[in-house]
C-alpha positions as CSV (number, residue, x, y, z in Angstrom):
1,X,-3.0,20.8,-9.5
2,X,-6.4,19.9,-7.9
3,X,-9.2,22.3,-8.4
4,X,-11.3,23.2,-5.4
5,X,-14.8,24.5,-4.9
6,X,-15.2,27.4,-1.8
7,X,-18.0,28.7,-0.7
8,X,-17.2,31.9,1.3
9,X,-18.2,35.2,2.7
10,X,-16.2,38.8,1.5
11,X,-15.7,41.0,3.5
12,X,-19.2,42.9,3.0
13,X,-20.8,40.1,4.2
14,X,-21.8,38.4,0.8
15,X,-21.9,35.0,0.5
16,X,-20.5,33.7,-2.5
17,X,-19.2,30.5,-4.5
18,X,-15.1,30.4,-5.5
19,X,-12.9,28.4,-7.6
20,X,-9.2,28.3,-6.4
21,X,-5.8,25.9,-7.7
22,X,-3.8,24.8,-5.2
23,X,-1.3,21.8,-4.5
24,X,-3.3,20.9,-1.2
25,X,-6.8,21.6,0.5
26,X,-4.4,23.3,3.4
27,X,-2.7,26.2,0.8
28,X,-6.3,26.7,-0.6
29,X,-8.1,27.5,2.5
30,X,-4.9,29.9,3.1
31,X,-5.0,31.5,-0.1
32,X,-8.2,32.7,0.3
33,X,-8.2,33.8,3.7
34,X,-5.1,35.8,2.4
35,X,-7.9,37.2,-0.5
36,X,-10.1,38.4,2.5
37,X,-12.5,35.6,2.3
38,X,-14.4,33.8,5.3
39,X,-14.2,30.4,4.3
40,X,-17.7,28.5,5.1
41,X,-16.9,25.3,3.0
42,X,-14.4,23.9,1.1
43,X,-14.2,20.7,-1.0
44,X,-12.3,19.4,-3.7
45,X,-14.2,19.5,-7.6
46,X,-15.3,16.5,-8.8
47,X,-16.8,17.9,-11.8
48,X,-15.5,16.6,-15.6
49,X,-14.6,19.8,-17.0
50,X,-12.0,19.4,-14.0
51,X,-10.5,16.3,-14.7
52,X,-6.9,16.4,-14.0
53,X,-4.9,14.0,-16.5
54,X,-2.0,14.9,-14.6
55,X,-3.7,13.3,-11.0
56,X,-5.0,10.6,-12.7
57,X,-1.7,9.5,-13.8
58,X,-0.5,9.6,-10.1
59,X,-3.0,8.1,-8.9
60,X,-1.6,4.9,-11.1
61,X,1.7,5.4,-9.7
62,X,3.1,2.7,-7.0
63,X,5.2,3.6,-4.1
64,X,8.0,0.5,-4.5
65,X,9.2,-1.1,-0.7
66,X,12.5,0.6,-2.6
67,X,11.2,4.0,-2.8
68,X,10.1,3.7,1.1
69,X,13.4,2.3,2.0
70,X,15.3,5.4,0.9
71,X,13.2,8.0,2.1
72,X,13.2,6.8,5.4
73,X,17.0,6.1,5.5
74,X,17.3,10.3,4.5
75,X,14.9,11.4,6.8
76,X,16.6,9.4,9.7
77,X,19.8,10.7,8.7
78,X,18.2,14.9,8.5
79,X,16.3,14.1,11.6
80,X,19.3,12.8,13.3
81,X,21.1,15.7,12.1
82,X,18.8,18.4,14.4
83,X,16.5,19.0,11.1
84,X,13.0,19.9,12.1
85,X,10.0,17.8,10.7
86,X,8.5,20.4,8.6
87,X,11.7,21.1,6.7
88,X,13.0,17.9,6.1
89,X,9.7,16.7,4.7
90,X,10.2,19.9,2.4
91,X,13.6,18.8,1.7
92,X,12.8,15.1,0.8
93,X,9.7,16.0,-1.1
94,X,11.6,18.5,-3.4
95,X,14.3,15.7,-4.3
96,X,11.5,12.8,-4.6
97,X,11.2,11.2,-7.9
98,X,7.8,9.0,-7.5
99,X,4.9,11.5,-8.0
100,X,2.4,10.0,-5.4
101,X,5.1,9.6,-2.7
102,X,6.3,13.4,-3.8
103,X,2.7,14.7,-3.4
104,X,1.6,12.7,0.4
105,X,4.7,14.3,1.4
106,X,3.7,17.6,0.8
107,X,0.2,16.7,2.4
108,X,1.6,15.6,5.5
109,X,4.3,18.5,5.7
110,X,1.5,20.8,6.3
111,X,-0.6,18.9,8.5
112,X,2.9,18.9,10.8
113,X,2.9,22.0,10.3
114,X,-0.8,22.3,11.4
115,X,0.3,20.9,14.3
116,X,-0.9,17.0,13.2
117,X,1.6,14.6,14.9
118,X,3.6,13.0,12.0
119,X,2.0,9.6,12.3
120,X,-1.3,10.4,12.0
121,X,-0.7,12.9,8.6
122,X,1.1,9.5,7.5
123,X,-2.1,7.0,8.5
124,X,-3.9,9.5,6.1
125,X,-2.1,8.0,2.8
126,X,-2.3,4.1,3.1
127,X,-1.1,4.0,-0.3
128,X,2.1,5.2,0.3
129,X,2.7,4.3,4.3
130,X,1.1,0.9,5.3
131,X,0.1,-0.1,8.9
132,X,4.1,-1.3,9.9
133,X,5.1,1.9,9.1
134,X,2.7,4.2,10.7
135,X,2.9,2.3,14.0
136,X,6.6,2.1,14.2
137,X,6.9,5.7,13.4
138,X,4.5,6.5,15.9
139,X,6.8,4.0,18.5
140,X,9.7,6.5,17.5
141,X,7.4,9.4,18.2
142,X,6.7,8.3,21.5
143,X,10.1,6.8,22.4
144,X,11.7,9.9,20.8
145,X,13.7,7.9,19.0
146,X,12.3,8.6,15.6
147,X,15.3,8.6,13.7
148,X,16.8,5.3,15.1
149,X,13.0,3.8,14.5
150,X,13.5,5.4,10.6
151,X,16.9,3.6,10.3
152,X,15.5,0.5,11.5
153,X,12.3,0.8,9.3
154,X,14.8,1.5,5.9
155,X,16.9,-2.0,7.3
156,X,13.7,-3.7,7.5
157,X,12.6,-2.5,3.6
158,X,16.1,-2.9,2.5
159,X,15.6,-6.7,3.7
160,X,12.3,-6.9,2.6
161,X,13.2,-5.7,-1.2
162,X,15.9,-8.1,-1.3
163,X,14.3,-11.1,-0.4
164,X,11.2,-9.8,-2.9
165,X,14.1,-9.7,-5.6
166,X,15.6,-13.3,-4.9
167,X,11.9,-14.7,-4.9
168,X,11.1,-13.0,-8.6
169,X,14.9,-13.9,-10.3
170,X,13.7,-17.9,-9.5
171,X,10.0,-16.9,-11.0
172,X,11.1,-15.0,-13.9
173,X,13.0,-17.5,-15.8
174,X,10.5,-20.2,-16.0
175,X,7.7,-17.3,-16.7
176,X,10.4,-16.2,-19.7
177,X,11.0,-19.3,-20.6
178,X,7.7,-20.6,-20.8
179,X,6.3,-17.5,-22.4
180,X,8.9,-18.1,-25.5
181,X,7.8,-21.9,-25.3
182,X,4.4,-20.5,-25.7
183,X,4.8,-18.3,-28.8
184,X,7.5,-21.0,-30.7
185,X,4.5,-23.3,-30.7
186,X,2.1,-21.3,-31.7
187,X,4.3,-19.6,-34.3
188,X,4.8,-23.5,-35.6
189,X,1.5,-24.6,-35.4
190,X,0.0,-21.5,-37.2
191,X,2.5,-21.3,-39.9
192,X,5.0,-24.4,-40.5
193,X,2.3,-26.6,-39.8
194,X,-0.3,-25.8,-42.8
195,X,2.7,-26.0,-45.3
196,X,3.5,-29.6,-44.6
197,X,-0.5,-30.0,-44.7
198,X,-0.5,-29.3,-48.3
199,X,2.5,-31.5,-48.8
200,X,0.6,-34.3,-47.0
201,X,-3.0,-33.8,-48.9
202,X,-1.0,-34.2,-52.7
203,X,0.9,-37.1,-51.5
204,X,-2.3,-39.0,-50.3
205,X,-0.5,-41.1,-47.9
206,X,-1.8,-42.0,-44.4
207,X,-0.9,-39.7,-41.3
208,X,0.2,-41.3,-38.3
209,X,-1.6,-40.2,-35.3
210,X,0.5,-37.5,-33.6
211,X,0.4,-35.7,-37.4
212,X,-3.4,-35.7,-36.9
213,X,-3.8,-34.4,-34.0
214,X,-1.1,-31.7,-34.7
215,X,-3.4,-30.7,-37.3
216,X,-6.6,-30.6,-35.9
217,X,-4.4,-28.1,-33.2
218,X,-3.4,-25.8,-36.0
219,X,-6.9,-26.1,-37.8
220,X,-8.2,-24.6,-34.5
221,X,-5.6,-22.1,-33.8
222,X,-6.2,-20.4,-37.3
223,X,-10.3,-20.3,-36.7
224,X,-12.8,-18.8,-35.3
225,X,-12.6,-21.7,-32.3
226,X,-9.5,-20.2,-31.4
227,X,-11.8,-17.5,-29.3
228,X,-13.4,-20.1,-27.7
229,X,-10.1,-21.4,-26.7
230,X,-8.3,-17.4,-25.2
231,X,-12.3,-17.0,-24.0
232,X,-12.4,-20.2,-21.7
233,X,-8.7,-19.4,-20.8
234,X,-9.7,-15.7,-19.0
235,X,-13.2,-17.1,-18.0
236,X,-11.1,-19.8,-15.8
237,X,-8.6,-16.6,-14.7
238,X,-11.3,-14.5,-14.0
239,X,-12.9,-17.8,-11.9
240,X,-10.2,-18.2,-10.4
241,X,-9.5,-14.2,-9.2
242,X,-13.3,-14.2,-7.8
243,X,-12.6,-17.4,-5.6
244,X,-9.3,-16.5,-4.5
245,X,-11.6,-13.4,-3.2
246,X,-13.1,-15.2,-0.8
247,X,-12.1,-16.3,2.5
248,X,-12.1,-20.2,2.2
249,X,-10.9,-20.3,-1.6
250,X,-7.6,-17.6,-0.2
251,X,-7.1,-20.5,2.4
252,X,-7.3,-23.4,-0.2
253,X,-4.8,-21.6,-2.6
254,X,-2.5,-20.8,0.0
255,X,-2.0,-24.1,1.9
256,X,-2.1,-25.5,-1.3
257,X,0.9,-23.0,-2.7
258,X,2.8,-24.0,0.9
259,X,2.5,-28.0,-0.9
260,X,3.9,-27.2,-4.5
261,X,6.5,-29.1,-5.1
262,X,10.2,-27.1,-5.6
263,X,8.2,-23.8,-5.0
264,X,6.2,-25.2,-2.0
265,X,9.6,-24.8,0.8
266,X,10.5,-20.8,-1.2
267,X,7.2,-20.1,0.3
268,X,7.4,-21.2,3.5
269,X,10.8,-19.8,4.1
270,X,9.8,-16.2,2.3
271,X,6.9,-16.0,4.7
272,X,9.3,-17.4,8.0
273,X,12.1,-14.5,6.9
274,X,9.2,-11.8,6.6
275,X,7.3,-13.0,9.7
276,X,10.3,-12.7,11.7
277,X,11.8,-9.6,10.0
278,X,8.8,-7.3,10.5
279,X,8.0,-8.8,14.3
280,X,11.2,-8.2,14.9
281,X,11.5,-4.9,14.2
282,X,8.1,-3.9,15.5
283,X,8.6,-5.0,19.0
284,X,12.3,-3.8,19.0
285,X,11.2,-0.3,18.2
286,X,8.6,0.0,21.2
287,X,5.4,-1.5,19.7
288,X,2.9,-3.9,21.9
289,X,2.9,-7.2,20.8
290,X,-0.4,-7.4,19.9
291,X,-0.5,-4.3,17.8
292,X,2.9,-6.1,16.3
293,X,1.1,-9.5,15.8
294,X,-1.9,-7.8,13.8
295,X,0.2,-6.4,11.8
296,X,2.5,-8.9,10.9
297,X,-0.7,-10.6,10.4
298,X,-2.2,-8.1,7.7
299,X,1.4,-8.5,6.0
300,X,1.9,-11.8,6.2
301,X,0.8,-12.2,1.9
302,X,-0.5,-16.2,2.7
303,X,-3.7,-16.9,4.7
304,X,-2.4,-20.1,6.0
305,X,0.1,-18.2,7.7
306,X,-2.1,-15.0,8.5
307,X,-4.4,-17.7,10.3
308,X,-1.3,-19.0,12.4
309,X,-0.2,-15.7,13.6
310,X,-4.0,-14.6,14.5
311,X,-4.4,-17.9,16.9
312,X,-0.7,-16.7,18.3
313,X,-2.2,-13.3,18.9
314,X,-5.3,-15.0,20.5
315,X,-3.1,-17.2,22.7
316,X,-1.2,-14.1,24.1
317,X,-4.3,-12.2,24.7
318,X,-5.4,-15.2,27.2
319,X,-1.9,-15.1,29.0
320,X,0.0,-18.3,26.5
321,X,3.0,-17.6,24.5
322,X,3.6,-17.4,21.1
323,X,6.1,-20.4,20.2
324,X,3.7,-22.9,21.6
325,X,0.7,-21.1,19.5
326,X,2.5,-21.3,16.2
327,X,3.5,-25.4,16.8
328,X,-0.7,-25.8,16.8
329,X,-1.0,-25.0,13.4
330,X,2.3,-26.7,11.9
331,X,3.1,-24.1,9.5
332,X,6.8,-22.6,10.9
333,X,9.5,-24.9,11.4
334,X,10.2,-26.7,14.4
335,X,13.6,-24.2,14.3
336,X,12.2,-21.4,14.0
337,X,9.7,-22.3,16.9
338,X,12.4,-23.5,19.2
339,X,14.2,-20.4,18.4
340,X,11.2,-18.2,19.4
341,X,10.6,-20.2,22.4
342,X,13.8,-19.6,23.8
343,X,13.4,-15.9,23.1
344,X,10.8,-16.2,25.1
345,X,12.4,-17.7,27.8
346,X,15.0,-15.0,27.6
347,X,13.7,-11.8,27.3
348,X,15.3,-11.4,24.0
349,X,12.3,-12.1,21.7
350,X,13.5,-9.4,19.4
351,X,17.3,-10.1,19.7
352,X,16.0,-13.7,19.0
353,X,13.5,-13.2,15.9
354,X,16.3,-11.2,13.7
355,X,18.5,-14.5,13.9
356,X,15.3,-16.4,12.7
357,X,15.0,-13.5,10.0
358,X,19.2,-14.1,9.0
359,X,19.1,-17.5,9.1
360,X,15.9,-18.2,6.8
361,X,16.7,-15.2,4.3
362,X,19.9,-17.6,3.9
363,X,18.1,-20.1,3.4
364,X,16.0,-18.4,0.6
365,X,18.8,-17.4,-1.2
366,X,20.5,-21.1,-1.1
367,X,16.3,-22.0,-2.5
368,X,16.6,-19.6,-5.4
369,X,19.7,-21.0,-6.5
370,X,18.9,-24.5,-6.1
371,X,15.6,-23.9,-7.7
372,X,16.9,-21.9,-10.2
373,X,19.9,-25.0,-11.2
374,X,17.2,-27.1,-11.5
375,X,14.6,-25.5,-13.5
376,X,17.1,-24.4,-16.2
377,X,17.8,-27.8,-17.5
378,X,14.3,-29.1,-17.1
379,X,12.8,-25.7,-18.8
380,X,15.1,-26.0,-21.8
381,X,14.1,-29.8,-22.3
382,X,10.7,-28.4,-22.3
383,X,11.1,-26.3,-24.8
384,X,13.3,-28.5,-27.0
385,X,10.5,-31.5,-26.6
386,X,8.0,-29.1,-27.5
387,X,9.6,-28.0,-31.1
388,X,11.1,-31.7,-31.3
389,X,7.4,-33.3,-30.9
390,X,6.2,-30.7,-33.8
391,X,8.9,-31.8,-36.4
392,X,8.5,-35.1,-35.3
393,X,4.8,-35.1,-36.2
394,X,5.6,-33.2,-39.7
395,X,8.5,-35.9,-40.7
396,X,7.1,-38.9,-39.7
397,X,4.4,-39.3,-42.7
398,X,7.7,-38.1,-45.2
399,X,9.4,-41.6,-43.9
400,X,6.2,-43.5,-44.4
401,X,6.5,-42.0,-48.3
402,X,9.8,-42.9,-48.2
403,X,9.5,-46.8,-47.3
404,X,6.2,-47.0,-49.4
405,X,8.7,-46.2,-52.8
406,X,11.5,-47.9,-51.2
């Protein structure tokens, strides 16, 4: 538990400094005031000697879109039950197994308590409740309809997890598979490659030129240039971090990651199904549109597509309407946009957007396999070119041999 620094009065009037242990800054200032203290000032220590490993490892902890969706679908289900606040926060944070969510939990339980409306003890923890969440809670709040906004919220994270899982299962088996191409021709190259080398040297005979070069890769690999090699790989990686950084390299990467062939069309459609999941949900569960739009914005994870949604929320600040924003910059479909459009016209934007959201998370999945059918095949001709070009190179100077005694 956190140590805290108090400087406080007793009860003759002497001021004096205290060191107290308490889960939160709340239960400290409580515990003393229960030991007779006046409390003048309070502050968590930040000294050394108080390092707490225990915090520190929290503080590495992540709280999954899995780990949201789950507490929000039992605190709908205990608020919906008659439940107060208080308790069920108690409740959910007793049974929680993530550390960091366990611990904001207990933070915002007693600023409820404190008589902190719930969404604003959430906005205090933007590591654990992001900028969707706290404004559709606070719709709920406001609506009272808190526990159909939870539900709704632990739908949209439920969707948002499973779309997140279909776009890693096509990225992880190239990434596997390339990884293992990786090490088999290193492996090779470092080892099998200096025995044939030998071989080579005592039988004198010329080396074709795919042999050479093969060499001159292992002769590298097992020196000292080798550093230079891993060196100029995390100089480009840390290059290319820092650009990605800034505004206009984030905007090159991104339309150019919206161009990739085979992954190009994923992206696109990922970003469509989120778009319309999240906008959906926002402005079905009370919140303006242009709160909804700069959110969506801020989650959006590409620039190209941020950019689009910030000229839509710019076109519906100056009276325009959204479809006819987003067909300026060409980044959704011309389906989706029709389909907005004649939400539009309709009243039934949200009604509308969660078709959009069905239709291109289908559409993602029927991607991942497609993808996924066709980089098998292409991954494991990679990888058998790879070891075939090695032994290639190491047999090719042992038939020279054997037509020179033929």
């Amino acid at each position: 538990m956190p140590t805290y620094v108090a400087r406080v009065r007793d009860s003759q009037g002497n001021s004096k400094s205290e060191k107290i242990t308490a889960e939160t800054l709340s239960e400290a200032r409580t515990t003393l005031r229960q030991q007779g203290f006046v409390v003048q000032d309070l502050k968590e220590s930040k000294g050394l000697s108080d390092f707490n490993f225990e915090k520190f490892q929290t503080s590495l902890v992540k709280v999954t879109v899995k780990d949201k969706a789950v507490f929000s679908r039992q605190f709908a289900a205990l608020v919906n039950a008659g439940v107060a606040i208080v308790r069920s926060l108690g409740v959910l944070s007793e049974q929680c197994t993530n550390p960091k969510l366990k611990a904001a939990l207990l933070e915002i339980s007693n600023d409820v308590q404190n008589g902190v409306n719930l969404s604003d003890a959430m906005r205090k923890h933007p590591d654990c409740f992001d900028g969707l969440y706290v404004s559709m809670v606070q719709a709920g709040e406001v609506g009272g309809v808190l526990d159909e906004v939870l539900n709704r919220l632990a739908k949209l994270l439920e969707d948002v997890a499973r779309l997140q899982n279909q776009i890693k299962s096509a990225l992880s088996y190239p990434v596997v598979v390339g990884i293992l191409a990786t090490a088999i021709f290193v492996g090779m190259t470092v080892f099998l490659i200096p025995i044939f080398a030998d071989i080579f040297k005592e039988l004198g005979t010329e080396l074709p030129g795919l042999t050479l070069f093969l060499l001159g890769v292992s002769e590298i690999l097992r020196s000292w240039r080798a550093l230079v090699v891993i060196g100029a790989f995390v100089a480009f990686n840390i290059a290319y971090q820092q650009y990605y950084k800034t505004e206009v390299g984030k905007q090159t990467i991104d339309r150019l990651s919206l161009k990739m062939p085979l992954f190009g069309d994923l992206i696109q459609k990922s970003s469509v199904a989120r778009f319309s999941r999240t906008f959906g949900s926002l402005t079905r569960s009370g919140v303006p549109i242009l709160t909804s739009l700069e959110i969506v914005r801020d989650t959006s994870g590409n620039q190209v597509v941020a950019n689009a949604i910030d000229e839509a929320r710019a076109e519906v600040q100056q009276g325009g309407v959204i479809s006819l924003a987003l067909q300026k910059e060409e980044v959704f479909p011309a389906m989706a946009i029709q389909m907005i459009s004649i939400g539009e016209e309709t009243g039934e934007l949200d009604a509308m957007l969660m078709k959009v959201a069905d239709f291109y998370e289908d559409e993602v999945e029927q991607a991942v396999k497609a993808l996924t059918s066709v980089l098998e095949p292409l991954m494991i001709v990679v990888l058998g070119g790879m070891v075939g070009t090695i032994l290639l190179a190491m047999y090719l100077p042992m038939f020279k041999v054997f037509e020179e005694l033929g």
